[in-house]
N, CA, C and O atoms as CSV, one atom per row, in Angstrom:
chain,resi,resn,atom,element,x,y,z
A,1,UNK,N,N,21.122,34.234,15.775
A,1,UNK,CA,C,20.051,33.322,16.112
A,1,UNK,C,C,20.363,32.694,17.468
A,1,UNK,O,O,21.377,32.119,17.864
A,2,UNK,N,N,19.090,32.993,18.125
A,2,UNK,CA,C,19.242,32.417,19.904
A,2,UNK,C,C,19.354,30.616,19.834
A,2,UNK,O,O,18.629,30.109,18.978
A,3,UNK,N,N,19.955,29.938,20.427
A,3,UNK,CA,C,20.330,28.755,20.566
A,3,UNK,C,C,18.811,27.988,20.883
A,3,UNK,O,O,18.766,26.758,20.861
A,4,UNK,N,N,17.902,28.584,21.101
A,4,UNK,CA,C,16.560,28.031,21.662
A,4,UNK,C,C,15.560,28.192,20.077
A,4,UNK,O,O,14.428,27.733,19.924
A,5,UNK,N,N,16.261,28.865,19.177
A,5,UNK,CA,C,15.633,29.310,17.898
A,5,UNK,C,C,16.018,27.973,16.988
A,5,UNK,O,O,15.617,27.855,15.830
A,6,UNK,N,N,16.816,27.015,17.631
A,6,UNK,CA,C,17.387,25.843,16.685
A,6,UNK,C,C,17.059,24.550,16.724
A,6,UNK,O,O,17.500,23.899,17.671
A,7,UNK,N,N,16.198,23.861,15.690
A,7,UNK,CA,C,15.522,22.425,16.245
A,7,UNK,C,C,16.274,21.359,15.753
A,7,UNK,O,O,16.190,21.001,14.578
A,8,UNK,N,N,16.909,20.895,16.467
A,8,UNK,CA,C,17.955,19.741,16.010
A,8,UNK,C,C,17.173,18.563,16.079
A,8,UNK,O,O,16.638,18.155,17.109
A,9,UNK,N,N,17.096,17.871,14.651
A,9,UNK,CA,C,15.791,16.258,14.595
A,9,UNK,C,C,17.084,15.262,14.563
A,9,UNK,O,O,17.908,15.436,13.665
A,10,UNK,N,N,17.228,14.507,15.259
A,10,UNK,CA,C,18.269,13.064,14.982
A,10,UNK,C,C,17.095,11.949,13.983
A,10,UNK,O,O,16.687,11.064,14.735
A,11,UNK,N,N,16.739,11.863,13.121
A,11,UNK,CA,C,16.198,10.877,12.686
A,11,UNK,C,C,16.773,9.238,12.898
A,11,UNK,O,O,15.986,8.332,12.623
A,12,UNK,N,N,17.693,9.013,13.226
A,12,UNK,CA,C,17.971,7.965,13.369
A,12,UNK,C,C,17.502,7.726,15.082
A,12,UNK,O,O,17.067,6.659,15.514
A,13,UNK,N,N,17.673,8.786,15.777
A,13,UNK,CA,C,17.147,8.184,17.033
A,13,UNK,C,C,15.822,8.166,16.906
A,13,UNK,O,O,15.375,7.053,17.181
A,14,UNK,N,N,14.657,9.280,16.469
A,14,UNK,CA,C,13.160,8.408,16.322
A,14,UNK,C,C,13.245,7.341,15.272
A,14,UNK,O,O,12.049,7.050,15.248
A,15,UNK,N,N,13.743,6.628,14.474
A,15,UNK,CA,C,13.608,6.005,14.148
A,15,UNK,C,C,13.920,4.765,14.922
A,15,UNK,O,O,13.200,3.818,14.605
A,16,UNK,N,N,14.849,4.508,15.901
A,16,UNK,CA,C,15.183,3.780,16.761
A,16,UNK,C,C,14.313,3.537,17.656
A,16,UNK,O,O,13.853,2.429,17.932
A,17,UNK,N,N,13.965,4.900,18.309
A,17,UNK,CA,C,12.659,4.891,19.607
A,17,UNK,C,C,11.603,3.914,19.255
A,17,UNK,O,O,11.328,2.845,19.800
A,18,UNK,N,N,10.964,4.614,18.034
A,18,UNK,CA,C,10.013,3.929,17.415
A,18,UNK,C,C,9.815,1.985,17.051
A,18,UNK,O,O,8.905,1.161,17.146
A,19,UNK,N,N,11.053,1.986,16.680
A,19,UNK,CA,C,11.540,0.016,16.850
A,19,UNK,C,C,11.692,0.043,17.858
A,19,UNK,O,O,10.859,-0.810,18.166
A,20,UNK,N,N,12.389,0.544,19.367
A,20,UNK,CA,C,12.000,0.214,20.315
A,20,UNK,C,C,10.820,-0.412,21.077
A,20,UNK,O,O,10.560,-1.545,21.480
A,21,UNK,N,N,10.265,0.684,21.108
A,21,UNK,CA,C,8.887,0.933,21.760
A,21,UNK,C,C,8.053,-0.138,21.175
A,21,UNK,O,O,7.197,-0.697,21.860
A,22,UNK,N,N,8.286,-0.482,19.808
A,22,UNK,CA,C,7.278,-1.785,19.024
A,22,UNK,C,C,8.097,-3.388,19.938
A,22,UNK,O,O,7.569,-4.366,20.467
A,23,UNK,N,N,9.205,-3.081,19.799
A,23,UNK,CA,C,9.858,-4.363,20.314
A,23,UNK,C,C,9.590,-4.583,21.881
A,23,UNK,O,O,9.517,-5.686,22.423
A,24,UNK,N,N,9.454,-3.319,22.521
A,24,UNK,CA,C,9.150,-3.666,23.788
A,24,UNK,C,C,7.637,-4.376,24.069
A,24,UNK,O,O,7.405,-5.298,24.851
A,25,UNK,N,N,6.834,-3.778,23.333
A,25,UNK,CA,C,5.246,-4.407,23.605
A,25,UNK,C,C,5.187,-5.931,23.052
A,25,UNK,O,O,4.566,-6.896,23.499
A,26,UNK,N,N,6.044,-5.821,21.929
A,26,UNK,CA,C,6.106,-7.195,21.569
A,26,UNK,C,C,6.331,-8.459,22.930
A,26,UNK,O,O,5.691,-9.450,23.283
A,27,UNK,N,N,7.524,-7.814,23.379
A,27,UNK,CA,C,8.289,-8.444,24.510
A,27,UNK,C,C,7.321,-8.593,25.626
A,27,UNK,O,O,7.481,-9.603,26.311
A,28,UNK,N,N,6.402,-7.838,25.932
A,28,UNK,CA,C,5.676,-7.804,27.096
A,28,UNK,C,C,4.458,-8.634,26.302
A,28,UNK,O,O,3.701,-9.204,27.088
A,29,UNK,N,N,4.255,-8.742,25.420
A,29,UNK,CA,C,3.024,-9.731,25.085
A,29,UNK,C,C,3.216,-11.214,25.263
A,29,UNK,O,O,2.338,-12.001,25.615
A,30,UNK,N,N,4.936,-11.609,24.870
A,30,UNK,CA,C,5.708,-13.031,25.078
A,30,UNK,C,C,5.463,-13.160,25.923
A,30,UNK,O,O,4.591,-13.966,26.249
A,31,UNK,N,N,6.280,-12.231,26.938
A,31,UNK,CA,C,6.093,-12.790,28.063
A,31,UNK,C,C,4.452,-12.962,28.949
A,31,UNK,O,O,4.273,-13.859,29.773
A,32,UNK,N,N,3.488,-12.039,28.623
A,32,UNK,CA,C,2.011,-12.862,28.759
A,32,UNK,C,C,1.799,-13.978,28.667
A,32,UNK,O,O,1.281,-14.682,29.534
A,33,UNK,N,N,2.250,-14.384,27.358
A,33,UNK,CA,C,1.916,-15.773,26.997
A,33,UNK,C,C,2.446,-16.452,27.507
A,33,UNK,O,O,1.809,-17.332,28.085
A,34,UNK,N,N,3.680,-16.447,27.580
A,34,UNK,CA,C,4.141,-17.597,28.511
A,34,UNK,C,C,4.100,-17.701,29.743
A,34,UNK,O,O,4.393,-18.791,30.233
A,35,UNK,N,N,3.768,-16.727,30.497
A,35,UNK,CA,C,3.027,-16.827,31.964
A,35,UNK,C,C,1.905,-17.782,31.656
A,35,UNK,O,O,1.732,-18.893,32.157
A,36,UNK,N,N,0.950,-16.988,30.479
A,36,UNK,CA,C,-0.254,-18.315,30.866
A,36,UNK,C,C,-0.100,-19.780,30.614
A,36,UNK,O,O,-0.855,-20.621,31.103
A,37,UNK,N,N,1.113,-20.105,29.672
A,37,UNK,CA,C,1.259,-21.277,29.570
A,37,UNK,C,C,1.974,-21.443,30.884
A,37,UNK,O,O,1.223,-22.183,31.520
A,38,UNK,N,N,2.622,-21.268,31.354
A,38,UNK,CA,C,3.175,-22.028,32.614
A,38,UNK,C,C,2.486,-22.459,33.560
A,38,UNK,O,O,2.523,-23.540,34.149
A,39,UNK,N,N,1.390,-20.926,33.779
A,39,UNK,CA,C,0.482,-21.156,34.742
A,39,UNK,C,C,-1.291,-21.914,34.411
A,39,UNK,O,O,-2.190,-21.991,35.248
A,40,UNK,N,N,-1.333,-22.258,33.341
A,40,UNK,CA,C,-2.293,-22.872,32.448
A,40,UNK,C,C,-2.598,-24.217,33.686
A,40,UNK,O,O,-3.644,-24.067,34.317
A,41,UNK,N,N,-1.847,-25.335,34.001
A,41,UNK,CA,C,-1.992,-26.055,34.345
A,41,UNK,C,C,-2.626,-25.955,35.991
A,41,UNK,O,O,-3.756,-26.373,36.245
A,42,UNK,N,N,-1.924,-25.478,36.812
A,42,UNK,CA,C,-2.698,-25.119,38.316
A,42,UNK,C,C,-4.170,-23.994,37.655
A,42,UNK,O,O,-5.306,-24.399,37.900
A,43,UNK,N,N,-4.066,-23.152,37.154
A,43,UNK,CA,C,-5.427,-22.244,36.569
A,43,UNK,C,C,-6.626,-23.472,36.462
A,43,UNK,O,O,-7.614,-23.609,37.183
A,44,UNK,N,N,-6.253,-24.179,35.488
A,44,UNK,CA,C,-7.533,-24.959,35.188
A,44,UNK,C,C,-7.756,-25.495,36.482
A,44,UNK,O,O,-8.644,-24.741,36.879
A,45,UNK,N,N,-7.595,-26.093,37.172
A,45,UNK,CA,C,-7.693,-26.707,38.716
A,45,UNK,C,C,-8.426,-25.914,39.073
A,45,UNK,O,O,-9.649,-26.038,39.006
A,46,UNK,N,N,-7.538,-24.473,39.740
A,46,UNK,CA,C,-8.301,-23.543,40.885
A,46,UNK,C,C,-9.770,-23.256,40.228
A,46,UNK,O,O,-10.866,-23.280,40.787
A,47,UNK,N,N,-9.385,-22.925,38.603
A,47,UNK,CA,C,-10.656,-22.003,38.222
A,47,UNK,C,C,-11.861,-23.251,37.891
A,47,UNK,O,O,-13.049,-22.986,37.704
A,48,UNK,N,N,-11.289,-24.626,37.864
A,48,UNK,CA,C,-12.447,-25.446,37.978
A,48,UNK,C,C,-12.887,-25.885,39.083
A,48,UNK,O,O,-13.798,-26.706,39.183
A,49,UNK,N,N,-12.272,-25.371,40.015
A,49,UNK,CA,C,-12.572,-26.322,41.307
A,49,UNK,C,C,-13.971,-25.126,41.661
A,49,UNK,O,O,-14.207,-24.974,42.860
A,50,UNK,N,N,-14.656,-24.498,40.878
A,50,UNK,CA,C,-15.537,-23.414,41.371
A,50,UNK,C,C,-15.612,-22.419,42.888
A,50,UNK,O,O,-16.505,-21.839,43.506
A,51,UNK,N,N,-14.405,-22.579,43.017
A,51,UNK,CA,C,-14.436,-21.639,44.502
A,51,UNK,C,C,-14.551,-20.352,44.477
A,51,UNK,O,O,-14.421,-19.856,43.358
A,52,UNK,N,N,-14.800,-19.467,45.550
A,52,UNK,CA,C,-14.786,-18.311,45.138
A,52,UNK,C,C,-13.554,-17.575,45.258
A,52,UNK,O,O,-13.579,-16.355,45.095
A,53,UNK,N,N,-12.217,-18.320,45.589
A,53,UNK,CA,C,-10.871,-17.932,45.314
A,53,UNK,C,C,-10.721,-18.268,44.100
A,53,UNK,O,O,-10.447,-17.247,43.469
A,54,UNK,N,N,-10.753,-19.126,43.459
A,54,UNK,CA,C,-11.186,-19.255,42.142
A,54,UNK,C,C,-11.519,-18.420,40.966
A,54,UNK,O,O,-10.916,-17.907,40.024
A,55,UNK,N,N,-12.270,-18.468,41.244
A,55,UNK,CA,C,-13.194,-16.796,40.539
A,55,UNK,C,C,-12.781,-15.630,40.715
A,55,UNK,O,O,-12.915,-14.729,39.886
A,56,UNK,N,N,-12.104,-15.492,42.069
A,56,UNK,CA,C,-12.010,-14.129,42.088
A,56,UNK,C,C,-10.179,-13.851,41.487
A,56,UNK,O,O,-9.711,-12.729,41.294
A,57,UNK,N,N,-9.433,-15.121,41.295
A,57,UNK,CA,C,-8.114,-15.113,40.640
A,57,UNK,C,C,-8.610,-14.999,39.235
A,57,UNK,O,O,-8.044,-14.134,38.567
A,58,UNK,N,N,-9.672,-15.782,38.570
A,58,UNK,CA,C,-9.903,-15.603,37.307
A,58,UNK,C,C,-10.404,-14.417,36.864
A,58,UNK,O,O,-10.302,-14.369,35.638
A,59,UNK,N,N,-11.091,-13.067,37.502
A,59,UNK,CA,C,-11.440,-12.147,37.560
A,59,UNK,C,C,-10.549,-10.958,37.581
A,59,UNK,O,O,-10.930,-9.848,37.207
A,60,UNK,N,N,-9.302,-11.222,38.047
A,60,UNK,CA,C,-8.308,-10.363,38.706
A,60,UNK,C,C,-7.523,-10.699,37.230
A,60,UNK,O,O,-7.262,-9.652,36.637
A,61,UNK,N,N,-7.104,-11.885,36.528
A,61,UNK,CA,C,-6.394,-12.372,35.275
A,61,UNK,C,C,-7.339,-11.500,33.777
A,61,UNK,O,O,-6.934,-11.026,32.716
A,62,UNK,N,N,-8.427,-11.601,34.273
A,62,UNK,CA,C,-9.277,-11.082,33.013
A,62,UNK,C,C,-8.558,-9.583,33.006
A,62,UNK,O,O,-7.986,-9.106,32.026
A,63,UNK,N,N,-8.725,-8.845,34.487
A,63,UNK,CA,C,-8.621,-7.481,34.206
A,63,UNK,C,C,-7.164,-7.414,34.140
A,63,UNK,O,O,-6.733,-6.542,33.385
A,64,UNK,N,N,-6.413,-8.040,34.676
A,64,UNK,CA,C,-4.949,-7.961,34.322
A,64,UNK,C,C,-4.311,-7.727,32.947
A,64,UNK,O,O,-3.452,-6.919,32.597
A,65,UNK,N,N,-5.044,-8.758,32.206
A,65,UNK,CA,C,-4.557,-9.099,30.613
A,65,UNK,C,C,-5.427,-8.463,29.974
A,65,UNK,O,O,-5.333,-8.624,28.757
A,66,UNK,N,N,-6.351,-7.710,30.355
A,66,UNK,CA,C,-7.051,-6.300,29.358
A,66,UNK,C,C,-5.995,-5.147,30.147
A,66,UNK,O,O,-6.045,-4.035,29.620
A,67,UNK,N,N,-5.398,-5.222,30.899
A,67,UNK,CA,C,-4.724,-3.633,31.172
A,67,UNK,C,C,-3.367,-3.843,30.351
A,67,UNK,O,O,-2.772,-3.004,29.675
A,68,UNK,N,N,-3.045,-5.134,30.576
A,68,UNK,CA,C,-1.780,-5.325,29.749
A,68,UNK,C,C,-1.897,-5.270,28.117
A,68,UNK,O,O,-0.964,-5.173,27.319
A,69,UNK,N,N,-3.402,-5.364,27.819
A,69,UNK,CA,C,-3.273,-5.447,26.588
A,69,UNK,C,C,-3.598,-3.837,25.903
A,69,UNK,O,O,-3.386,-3.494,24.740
A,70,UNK,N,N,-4.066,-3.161,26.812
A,70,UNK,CA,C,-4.046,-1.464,26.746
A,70,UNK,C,C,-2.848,-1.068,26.322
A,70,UNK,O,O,-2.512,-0.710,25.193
A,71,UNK,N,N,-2.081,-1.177,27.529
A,71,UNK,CA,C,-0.889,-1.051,27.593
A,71,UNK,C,C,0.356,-1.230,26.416
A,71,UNK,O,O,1.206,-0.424,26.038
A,72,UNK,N,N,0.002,-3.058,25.894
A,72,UNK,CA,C,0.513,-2.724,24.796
A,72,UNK,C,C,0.084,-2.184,23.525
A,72,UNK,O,O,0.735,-2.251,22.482
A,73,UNK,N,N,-1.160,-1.591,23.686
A,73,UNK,CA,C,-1.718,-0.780,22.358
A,73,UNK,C,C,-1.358,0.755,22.512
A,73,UNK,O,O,-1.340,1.388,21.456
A,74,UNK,N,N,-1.142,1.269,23.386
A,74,UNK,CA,C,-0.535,2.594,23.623
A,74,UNK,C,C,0.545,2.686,23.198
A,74,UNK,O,O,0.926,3.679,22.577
A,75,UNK,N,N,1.374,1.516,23.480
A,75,UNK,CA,C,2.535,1.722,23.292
A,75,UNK,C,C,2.938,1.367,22.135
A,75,UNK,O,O,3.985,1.863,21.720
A,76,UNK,N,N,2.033,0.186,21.122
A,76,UNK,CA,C,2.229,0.272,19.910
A,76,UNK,C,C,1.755,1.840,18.702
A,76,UNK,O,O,2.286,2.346,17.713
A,77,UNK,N,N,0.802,2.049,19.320
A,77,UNK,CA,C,0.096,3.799,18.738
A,77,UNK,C,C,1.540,4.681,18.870
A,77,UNK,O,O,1.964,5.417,17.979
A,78,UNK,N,N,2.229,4.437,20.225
A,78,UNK,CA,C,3.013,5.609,20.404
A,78,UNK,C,C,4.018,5.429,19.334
A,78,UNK,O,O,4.427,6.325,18.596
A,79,UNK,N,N,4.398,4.109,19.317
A,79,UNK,CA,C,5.431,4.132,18.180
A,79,UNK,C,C,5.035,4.027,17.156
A,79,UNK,O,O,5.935,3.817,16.343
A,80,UNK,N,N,3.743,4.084,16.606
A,80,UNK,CA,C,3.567,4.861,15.682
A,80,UNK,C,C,3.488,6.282,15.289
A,80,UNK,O,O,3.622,6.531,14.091
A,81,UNK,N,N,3.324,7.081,15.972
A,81,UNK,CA,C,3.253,8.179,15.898
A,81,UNK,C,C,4.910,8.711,15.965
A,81,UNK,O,O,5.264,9.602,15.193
A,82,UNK,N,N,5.753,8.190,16.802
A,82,UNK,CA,C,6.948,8.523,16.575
A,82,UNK,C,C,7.401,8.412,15.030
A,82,UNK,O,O,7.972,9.352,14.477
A,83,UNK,N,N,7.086,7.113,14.322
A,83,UNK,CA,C,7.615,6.682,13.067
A,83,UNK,C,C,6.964,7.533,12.297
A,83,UNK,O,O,7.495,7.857,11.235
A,84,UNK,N,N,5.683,8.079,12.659
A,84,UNK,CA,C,4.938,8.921,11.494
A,84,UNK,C,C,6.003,10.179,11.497
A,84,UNK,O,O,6.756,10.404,10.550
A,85,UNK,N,N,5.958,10.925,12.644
A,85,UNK,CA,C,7.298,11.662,13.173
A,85,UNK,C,C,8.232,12.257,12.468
A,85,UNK,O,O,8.370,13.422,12.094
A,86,UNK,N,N,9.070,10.969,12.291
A,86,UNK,CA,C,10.192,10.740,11.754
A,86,UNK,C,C,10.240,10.861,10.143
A,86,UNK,O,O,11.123,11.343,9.433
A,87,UNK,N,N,8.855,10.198,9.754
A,87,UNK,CA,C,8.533,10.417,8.086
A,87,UNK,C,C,8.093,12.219,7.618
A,87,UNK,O,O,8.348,12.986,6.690
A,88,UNK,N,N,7.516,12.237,8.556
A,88,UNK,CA,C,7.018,13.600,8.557
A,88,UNK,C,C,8.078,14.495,8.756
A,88,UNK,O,O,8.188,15.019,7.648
A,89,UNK,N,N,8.755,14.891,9.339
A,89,UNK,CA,C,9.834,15.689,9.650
A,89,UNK,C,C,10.963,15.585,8.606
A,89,UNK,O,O,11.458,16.665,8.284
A,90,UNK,N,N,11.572,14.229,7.889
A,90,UNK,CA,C,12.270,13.540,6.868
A,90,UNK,C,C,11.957,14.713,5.742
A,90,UNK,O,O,12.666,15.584,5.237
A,91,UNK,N,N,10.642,14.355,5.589
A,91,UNK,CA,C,9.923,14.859,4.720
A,91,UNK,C,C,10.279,16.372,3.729
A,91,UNK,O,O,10.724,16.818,2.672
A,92,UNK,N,N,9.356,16.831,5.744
A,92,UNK,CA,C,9.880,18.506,5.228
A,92,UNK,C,C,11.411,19.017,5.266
A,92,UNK,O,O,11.740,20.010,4.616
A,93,UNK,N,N,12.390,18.250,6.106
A,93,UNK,CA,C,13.373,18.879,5.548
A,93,UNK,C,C,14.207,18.298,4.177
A,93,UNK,O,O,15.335,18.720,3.921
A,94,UNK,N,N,13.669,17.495,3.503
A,94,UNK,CA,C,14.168,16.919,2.370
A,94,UNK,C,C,13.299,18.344,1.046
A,94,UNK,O,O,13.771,18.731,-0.023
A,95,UNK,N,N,12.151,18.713,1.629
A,95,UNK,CA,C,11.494,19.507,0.971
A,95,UNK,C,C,12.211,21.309,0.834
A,95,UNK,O,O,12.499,22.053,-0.103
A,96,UNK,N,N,12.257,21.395,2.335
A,96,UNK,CA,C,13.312,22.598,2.986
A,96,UNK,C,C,14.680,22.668,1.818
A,96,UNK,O,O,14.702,23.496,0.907
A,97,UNK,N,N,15.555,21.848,2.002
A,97,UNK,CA,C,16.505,21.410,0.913
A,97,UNK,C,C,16.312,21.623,-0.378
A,97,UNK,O,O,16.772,22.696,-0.767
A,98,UNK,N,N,15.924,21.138,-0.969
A,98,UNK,CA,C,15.166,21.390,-2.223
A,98,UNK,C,C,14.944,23.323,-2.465
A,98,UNK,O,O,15.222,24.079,-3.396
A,99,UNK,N,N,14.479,23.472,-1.454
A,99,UNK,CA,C,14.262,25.015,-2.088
A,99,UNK,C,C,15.800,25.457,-1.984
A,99,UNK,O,O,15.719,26.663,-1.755
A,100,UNK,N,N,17.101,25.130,-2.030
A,100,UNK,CA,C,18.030,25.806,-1.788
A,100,UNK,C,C,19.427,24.817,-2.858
A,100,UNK,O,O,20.643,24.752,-3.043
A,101,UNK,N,N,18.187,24.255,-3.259
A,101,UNK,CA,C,18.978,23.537,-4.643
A,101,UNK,C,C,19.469,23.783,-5.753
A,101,UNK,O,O,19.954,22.875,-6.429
């Protein structure tokens, strides 16, 4: 058997990836939030003072925190699909096994 004929699964590393990848979006959502709380206080100012620098920072924040929030939905999907992955693959070779029981 050719060395390219052999699929080696580490389940413990997708299982890892997968808590990764959840912990990272997590992490990038904190830190959202606490940008806007920091920056909460000058925001209300600029974005009340009706200017059109104003507006156009509050415009630029809207689309910011919908890309970031893409962002972390991809990346929560992805680690799901890794974890499905990992169950799935578990699976069949727990099944694989079995026939040689």
């Amino acid at each position: 058997m050719a060395p390219s004929d052999i699929i080696n699964v580490e389940f413990g590393a997708l299982d890892s990836a997968a808590q990764s990848l959840t912990t990272k979006a997590g992490a990038l959502n904190t830190a959202m939030d606490a940008l806007q709380t920091s920056l909460s206080p000058i925001k209300e100012t600029w974005y009340a003072s009706g200017s059109s620098a104003g507006e156009a920072a509050q415009a630029s924040e809207t689309r910011l925190r919908t890309a970031i929030a893409d962002v972390i939905e991809v990346i929560n999907r992805f680690s799901t699909k890794v974890s499905n992955a990992s169950v799935i693959q578990r699976d069949l070779e727990n099944r694989n096994r079995d026939l040689f029981a």
